[in-house]
N, C-alpha and C positions, 0 to 999 in steps of 0.2 A: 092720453098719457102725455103726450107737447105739450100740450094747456098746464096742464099739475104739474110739469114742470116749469115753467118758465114762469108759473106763480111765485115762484121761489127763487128765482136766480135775481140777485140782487143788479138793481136795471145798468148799475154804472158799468157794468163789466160788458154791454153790449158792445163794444168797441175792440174785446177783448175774445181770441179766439179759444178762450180756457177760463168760464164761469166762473164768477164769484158765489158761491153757494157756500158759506157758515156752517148751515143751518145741514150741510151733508156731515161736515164733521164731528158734529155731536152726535148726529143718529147713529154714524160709523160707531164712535166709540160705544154706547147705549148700546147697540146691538153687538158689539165683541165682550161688553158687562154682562150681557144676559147668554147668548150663546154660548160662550166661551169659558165660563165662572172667572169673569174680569180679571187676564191676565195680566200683568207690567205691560206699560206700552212706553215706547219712545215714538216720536214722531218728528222725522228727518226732511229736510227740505222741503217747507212748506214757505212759498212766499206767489211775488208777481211777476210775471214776465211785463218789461216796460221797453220802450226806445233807448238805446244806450246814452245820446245826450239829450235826452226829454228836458229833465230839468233835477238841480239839485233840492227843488219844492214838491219832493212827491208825492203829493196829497192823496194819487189812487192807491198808494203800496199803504198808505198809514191806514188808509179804511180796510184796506185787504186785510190786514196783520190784524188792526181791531176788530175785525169781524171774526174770525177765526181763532184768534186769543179769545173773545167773548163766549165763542161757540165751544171753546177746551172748556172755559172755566163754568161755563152751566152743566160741562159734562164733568165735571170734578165735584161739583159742589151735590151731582147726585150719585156719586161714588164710582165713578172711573177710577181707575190703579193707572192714571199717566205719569208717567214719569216724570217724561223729559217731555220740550217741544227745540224746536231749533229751526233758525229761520233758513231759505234754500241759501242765500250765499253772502257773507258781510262782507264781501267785495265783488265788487265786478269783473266777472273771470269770462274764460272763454266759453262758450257755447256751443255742443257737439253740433249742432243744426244751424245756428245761427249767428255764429262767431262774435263775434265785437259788436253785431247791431244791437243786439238787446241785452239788458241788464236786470238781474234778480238780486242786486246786492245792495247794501245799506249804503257804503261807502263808495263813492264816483271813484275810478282809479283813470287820472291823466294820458293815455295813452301816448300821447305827443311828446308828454316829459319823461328827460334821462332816467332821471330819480322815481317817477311812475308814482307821483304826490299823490295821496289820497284826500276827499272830501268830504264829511258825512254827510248824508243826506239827512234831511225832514224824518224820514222813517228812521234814522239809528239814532238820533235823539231820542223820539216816541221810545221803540223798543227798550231804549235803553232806561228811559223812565220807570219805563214798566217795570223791567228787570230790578229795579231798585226800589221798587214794592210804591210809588210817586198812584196818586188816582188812576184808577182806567175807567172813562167813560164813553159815553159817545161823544162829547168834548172835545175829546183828544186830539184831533186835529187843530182845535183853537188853541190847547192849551200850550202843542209847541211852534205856535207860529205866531214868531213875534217879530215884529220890523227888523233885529238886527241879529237874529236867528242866522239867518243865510245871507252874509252880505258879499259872499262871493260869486261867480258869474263863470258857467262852461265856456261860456263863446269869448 
């Protein structure tokens, strides 16, 4: 059963204590279509746990999001009743377990500053493409990363 799984966990999330697996969230929905007679679903806080100042370049949260958007949308296009999806947090909040280290949110929030400036990240661009109907491919990472995309700097 190890083996058939870990055929399937997407290998960049090895670094990560909580699987990149897509390809679970379609089955989940698939299988509440058929057990269930596909009731309305919303789907609440789905995103990446990262390092709080990793980087404003989050290129693993934009594969996470397109992996998982990818995985909604073959499960819609075979007749899921989803709703809604919404990503875990567009800002970087606090952490019941892990306070201020780690971040689930689109937007960098400055801790250090009075005013608590926000940043978007790499990912709320993407998402935000998406959200405005812009291609979603496996691309997607190229498509928002362009030399003067992110010319600001945490450190």
């Amino acid at each position: 059963m190890e083996t058939a799984v870990k055929d399937f966990v997407d290998p960049v999330s090895s670094t990560s204590i909580f699987p990149i697996a897509p390809w679970g969230l379609r089955s989940f929905l698939e299988y509440i279509k058929e057990a269930y007679g596909n009731p309305p679903i919303y789907i609440y806080e789905n995103g990446q746990r990262m390092l709080q100042n990793s980087s404003l370049d989050d290129i693993p949260r934009v594969n996470y999001l397109n992996g998982f958007i990818g995985g909604l949308l073959e499960a819609l296009r075979n007749g899921s009743n989803t709703r809604g999806y919404f990503v875990w947090s567009f800002l970087d909040v606090l952490e019941l377990f892990d306070g201020n280290e780690v971040s689930f949110g689109l937007y960098y929030v400055n801790l250090d500053d009075p005013d608590l400036k926000r940043y978007p990240k790499l990912s709320a661009i993407s998402y935000s493409n998406f959200l405005k109907g812009k291609t979603f491919s496996s691309d997607a990472v190229s498509e928002v990363t362009k030399p003067s995309s992110l010319s600001y700097s945490l450190l």
